[in-house]
TINUVO-145490 format. One record per residue: x, y, z of N, C-alpha, C in turn. Coordinates in steps of 0.2 Angstrom, whole numbers. Layout:
! TINUVO-145490
     npx     npy     npz    capx    capy    capz     cpx     cpy     cpz
       X       Y       Z       X       Y       Z       X       Y       Z
...
//
This chain:
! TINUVO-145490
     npx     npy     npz    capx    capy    capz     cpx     cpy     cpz
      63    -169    -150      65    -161    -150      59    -158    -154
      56    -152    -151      51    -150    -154      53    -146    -159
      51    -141    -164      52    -138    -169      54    -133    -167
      53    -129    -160      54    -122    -158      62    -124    -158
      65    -129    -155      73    -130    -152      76    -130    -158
      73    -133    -164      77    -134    -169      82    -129    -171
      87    -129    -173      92    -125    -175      91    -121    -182
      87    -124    -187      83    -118    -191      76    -114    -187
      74    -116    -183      67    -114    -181      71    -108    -175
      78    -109    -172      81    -104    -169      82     -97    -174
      87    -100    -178      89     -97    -184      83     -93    -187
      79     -95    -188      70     -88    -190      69     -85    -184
      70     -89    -178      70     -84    -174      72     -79    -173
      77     -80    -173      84     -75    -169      83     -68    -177
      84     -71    -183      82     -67    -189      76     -60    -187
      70     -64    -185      63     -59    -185      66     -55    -180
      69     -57    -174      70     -52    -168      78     -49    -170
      81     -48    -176      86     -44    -177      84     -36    -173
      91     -34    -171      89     -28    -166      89     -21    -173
      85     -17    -171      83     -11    -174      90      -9    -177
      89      -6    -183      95      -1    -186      94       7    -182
     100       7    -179     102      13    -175     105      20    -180
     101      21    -183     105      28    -187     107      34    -183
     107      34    -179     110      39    -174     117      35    -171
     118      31    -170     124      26    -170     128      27    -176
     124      25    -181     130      25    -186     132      30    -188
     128      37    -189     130      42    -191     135      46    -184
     137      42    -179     142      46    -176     149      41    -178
     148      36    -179     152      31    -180     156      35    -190
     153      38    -194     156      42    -198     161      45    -198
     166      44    -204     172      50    -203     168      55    -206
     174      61    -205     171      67    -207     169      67    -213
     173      65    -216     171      66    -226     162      61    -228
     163      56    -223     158      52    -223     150      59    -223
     152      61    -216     147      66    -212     145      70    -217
     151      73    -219     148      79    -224     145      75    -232
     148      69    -234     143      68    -241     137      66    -241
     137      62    -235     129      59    -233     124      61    -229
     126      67    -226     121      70    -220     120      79    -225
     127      81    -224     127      88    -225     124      89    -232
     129      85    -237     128      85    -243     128      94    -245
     133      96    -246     133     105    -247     135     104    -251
     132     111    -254     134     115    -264     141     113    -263
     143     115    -270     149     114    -273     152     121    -270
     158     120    -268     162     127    -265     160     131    -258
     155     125    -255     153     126    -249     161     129    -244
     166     127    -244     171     127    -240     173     132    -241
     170     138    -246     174     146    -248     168     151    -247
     169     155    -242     164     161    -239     167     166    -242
     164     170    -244     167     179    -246     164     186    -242
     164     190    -238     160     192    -234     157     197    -241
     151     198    -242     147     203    -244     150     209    -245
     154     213    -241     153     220    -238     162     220    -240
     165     217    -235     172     217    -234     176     215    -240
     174     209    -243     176     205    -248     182     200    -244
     181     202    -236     187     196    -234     183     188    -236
     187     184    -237     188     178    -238     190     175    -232
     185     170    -231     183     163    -225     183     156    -226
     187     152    -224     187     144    -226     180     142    -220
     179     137    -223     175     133    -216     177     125    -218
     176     121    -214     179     115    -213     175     110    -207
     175     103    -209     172     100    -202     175      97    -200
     175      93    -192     179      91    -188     174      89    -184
     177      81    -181     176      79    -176     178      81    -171
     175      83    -164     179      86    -157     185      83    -156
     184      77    -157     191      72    -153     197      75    -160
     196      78    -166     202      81    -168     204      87    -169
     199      92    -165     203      97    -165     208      99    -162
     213     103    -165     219     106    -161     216     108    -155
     221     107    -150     217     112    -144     219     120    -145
     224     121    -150     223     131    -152     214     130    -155
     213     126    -159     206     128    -163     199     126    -156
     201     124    -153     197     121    -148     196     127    -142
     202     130    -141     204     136    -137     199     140    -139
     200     143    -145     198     148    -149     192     148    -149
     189     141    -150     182     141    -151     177     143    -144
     180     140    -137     179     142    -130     178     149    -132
     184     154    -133     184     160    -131     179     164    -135
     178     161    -141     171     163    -145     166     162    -141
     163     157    -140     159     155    -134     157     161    -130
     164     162    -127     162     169    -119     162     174    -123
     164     177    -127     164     181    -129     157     184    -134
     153     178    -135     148     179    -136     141     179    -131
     143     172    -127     139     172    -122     138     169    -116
     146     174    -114     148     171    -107     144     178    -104
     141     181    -103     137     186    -102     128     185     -99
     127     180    -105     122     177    -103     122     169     -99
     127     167     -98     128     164     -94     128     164     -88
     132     170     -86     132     173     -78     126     174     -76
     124     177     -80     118     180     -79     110     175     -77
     113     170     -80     107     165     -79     110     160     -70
     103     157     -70     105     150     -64     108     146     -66
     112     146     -72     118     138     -77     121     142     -74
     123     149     -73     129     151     -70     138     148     -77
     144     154     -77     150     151     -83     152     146     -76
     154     141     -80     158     136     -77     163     133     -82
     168     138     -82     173     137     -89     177     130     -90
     178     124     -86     181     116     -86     175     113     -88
     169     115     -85     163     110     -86     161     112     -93
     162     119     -95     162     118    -104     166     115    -108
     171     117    -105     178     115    -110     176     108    -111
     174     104    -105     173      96    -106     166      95    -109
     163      99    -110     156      98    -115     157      97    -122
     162     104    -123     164     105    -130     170      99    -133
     172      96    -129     176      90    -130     172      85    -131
     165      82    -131     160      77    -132     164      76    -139
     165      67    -138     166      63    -143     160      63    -151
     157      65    -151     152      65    -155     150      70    -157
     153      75    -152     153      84    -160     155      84    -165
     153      88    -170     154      88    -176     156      96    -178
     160      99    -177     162     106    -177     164     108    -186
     160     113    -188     161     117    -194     164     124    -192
     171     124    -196     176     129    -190     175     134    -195
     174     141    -195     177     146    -199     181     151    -198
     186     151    -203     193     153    -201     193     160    -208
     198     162    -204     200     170    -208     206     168    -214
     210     171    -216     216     172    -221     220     169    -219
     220     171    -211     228     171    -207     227     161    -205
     221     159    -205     217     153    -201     215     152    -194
     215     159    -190     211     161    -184     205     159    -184
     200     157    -179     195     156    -179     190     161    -179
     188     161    -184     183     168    -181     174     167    -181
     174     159    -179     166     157    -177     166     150    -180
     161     146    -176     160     140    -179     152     138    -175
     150     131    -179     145     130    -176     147     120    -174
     143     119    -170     144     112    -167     136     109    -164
     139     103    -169     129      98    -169     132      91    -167
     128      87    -166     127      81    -161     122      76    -164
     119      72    -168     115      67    -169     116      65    -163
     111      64    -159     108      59    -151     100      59    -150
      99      59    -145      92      56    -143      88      60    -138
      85      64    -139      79      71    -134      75      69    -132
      74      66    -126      65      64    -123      63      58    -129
      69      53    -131      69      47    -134      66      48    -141
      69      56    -144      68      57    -150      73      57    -153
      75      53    -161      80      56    -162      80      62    -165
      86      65    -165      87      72    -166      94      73    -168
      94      79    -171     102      84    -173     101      90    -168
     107      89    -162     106      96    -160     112      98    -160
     108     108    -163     112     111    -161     116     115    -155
     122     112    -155     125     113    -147     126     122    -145
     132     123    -152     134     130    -153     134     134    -160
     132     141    -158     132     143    -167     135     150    -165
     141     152    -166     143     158    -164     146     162    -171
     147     170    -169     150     173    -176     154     178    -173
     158     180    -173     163     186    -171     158     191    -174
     159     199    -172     153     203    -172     153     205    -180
     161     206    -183     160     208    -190     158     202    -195
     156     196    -194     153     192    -197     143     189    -198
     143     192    -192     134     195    -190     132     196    -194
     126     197    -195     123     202    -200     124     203    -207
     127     196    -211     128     196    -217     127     188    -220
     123     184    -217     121     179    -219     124     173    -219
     130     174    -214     133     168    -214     129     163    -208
     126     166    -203     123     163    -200     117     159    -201
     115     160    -207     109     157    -209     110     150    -212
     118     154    -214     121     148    -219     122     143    -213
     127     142    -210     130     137    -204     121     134    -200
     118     136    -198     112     133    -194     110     130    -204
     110     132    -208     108     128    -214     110     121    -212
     117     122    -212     121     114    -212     116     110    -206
     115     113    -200     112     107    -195     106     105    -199
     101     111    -199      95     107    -203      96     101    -210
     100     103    -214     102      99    -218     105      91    -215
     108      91    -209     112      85    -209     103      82    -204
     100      84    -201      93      84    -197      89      80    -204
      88      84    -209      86      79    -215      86      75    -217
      93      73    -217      97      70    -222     100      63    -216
      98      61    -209     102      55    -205      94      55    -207
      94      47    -208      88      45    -208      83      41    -199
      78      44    -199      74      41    -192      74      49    -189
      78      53    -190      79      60    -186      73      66    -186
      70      66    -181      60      68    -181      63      77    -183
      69      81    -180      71      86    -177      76      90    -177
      78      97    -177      84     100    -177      81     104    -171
      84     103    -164      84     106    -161      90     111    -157
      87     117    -153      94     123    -151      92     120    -143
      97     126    -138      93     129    -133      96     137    -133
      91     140    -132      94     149    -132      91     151    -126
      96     155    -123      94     159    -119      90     166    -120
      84     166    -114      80     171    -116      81     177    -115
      87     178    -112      90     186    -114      92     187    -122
      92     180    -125      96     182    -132      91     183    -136
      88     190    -138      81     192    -143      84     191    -148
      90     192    -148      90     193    -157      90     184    -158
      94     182    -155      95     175    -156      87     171    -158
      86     172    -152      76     168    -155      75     171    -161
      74     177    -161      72     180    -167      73     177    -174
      81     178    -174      84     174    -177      80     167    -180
      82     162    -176      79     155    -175      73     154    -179
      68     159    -175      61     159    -179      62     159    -185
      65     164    -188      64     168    -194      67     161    -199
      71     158    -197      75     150    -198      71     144    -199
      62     145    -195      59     140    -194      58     135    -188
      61     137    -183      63     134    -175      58     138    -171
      54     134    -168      48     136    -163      51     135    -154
      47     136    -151      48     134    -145      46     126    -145
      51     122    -143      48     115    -142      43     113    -136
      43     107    -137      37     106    -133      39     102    -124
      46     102    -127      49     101    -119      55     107    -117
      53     112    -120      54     117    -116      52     119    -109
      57     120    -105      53     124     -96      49     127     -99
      44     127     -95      37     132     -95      37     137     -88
      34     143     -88      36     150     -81      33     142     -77
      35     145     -71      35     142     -64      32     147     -60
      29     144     -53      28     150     -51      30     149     -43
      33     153     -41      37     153     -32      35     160     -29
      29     159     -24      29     161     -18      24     167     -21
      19     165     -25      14     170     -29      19     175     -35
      22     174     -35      27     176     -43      30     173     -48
      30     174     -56      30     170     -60      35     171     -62
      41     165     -63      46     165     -64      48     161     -70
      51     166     -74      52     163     -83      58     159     -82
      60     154     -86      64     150     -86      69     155     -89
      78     152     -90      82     158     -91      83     155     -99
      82     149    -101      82     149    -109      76     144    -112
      79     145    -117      70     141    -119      77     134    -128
      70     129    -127      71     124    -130      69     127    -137
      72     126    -143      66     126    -149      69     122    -152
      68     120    -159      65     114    -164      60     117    -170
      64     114    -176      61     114    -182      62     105    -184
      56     104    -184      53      96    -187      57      96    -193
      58      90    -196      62      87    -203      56      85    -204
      56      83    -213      49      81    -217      47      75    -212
      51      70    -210      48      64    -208      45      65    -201
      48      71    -198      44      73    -191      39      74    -190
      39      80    -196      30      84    -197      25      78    -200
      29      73    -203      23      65    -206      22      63    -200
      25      61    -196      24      58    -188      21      60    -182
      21      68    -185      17      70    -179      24      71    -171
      19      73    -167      24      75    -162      24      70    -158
      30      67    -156      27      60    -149      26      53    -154
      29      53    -161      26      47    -165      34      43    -166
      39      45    -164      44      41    -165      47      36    -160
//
């Protein structure tokens, strides 16, 4: 028997070609408490929001999809159209209200709910650890605010949490969105956040001598280990 068959000469085999550690696996494999100490990692009293102006008082909370109530699930949908069911008709993705409900129900959502007094919803945002053109990446899916929560920095805070949990899983090059290009304020936004247009965004097209814009655009702000790696290094 040669040395290659040997059962130790297997055994360093089989060792050297251990399969790769999947941190985007384990981190969906996380309970929520998990999520939040090891990814999120938020200030003390993260879970208590005071509005600026109003002084009403907001919980936030996280949740896997697979346990949302269907009331807080309901609610979240209706935030959705209410916010951008508008620019949905309006684009070629066209509302398709069962094909979303079944999106927002992905086992691997992460939902940060925020709720009023009464515990209504009144906005949340939802992010995913998965893989982009075989990058890994934190996307985020949804970032919604009812219109009296706009405008006073809670938005800034909730997209905080994605780029933070983008930092904090380790191998994860990216925090990426998709926004639609009628939402100005939203790019706007995003910029001012640090999120460019990526690099697999749709670029204009052009049909029949006329140039036609795509109806939303990709962007992306790089983690420390992205901007070391460069773009296309992971």
């Amino acid at each position: 028997m040669s040395d290659s068959a040997s059962p130790a000469a297997a055994e360093l085999e089989s060792a050297t070609k251990a399969k790769p550690i999947n941190h985007i696996e384990i981190a969906n494999k996380k309970s929520d408490e998990e999520f939040v100490n090891e990814y999120l990692r938020p200030r003390k009293g993260w879970t208590q929001w005071t509005h600026p102006t109003t002084a009403a008082r907001y919980t936030l909370s996280l949740h896997r999809a697979t346990s949302l109530t269907p009331e807080d699930l309901d609610a979240c949908f209706h935030v959705v159209f209410e916010g951008s069911g508008h620019d949905y008709k309006a684009s070629g993705v066209g509302w398709h209200p069962a094909a979303k409900r079944k999106e927002m129900r992905h086992r691997d959502l992460r939902y940060v709910l925020v709720k009023d007094g009464a515990g209504a919803v009144q906005g949340f945002t939802s992010m995913m650890p998965t893989y982009e053109n075989y990058e890994p990446v934190v996307y985020c899916y949804e970032i919604h605010l009812r219109p009296e929560l706009q405008g006073a920095g809670f938005g800034k805070q909730l997209l905080g949490l994605i780029t933070d949990a983008a930092e904090n899983i380790p191998s994860v090059v990216k925090a990426m969105l998709t926004c639609f290009m009628s939402n100005t304020n939203g790019i706007g936004f995003y910029t001012k956040m640090g999120f460019v247009r990526d690099e697999f965004s749709p670029p204009e097209r052009k049909l029949r001598g006329k140039i036609i814009a795509p109806d939303y655009m990709i962007m992306s702000r790089r983690t420390a280990l992205g901007r070391r790696m460069g773009p296309g290094a992971s």
